[in-house]
N, C-alpha and C positions, 0 to 999 in steps of 0.2 A: 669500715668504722660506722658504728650506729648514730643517727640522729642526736641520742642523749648525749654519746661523748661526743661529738662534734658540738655541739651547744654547750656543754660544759665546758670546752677548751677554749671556745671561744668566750665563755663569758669569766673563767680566770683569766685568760689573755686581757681583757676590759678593766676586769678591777684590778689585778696588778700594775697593768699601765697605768688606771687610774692615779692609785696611789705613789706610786711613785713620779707623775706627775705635777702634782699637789705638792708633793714633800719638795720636788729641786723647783719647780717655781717659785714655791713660800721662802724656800732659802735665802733665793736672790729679791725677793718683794720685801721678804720682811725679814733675812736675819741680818745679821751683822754687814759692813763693810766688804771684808774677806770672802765673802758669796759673788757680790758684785762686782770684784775685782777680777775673782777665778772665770767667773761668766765672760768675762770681755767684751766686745759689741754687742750685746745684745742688744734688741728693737724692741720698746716695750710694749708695741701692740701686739707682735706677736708674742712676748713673754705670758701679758694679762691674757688672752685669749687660752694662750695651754694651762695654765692654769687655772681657770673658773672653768675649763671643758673636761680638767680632770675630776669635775667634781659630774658633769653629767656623764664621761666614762664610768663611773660608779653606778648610776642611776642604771642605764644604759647593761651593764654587766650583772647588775641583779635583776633585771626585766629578763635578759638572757637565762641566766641562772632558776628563772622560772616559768621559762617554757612561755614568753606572754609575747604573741606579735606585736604589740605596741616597740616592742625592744628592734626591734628589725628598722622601724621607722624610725627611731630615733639614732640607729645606728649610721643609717640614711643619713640622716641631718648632721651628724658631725662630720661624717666622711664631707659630705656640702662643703661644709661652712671650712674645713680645716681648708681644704684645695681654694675656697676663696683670698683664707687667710694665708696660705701660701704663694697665693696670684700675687696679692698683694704686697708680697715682703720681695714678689721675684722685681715689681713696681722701683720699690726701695733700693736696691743691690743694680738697677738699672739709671736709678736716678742719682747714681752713687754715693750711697747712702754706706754707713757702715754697718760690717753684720760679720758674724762668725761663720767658716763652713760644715762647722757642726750644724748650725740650725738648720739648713741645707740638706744636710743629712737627717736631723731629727726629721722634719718637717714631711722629705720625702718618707720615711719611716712612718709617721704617723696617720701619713695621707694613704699609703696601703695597706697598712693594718688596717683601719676602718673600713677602706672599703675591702676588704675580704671577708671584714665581720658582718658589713652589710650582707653580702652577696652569700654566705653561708645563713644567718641568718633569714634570709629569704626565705631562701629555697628550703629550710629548714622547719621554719615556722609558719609564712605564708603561703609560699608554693602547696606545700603540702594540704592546707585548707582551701584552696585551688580549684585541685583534684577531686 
């Protein structure tokens, strides 16, 4: 597979996670009842977190989408920040807190996405200026 389509897959993979990050957080933040109910335990610092980070997924997937190492390093920092935010929530669920094990799943889901986007990303746009 070439460089371009691997940054290109990677940087749809970003913005559609993106987006649809955005959409089922807003759901539950701002629509109706019937989101917050269907949600169940949710923890809303990890709720507010995936959502304001779906909107630097966006950011993040069009840096990728243009070929700009800046996007690598910020791909960098969400991978970070998410595995914080997941330390965190494992804090919560330890300190028996309530939580759903979808989050569990999203969370792990979200934490290796990133970083594979990091790590293609790299090697993709930084590594290669390396060289």
């Amino acid at each position: 597979m070439t460089s371009k389509v691997i940054i290109w897959l990677a940087a749809a993979v970003a913005i559609i996670f993106g987006i649809l990050t955005i959409k089922s957080g807003g759901q539950v933040l701002f629509g109706d009842e019937s989101y917050r109910v269907a949600a169940g335990n949710y923890v809303p610092f990890v709720l507010w977190f995936n959502f304001t980070a779906g909107f630097v997924y966006l950011i993040a997937g069009v840096g990728l989408a243009l070929r700009k190492p800046w996007a690598a390093g910020l791909a960098l920092v969400i991978a970070v920040a998410t595995l914080l935010v997941f330390a965190a929530f494992g804090l919560h669920i330890f300190a028996d807190g309530a939580y759903e094990m979808r989050t569990v799943a999203a969370m792990t889901l979200r934490s290796t996405i990133w970083t594979v986007i990091f790590i293609l990303a790299y090697r993709q746009l930084i590594g290669r200026h390396a060289q």
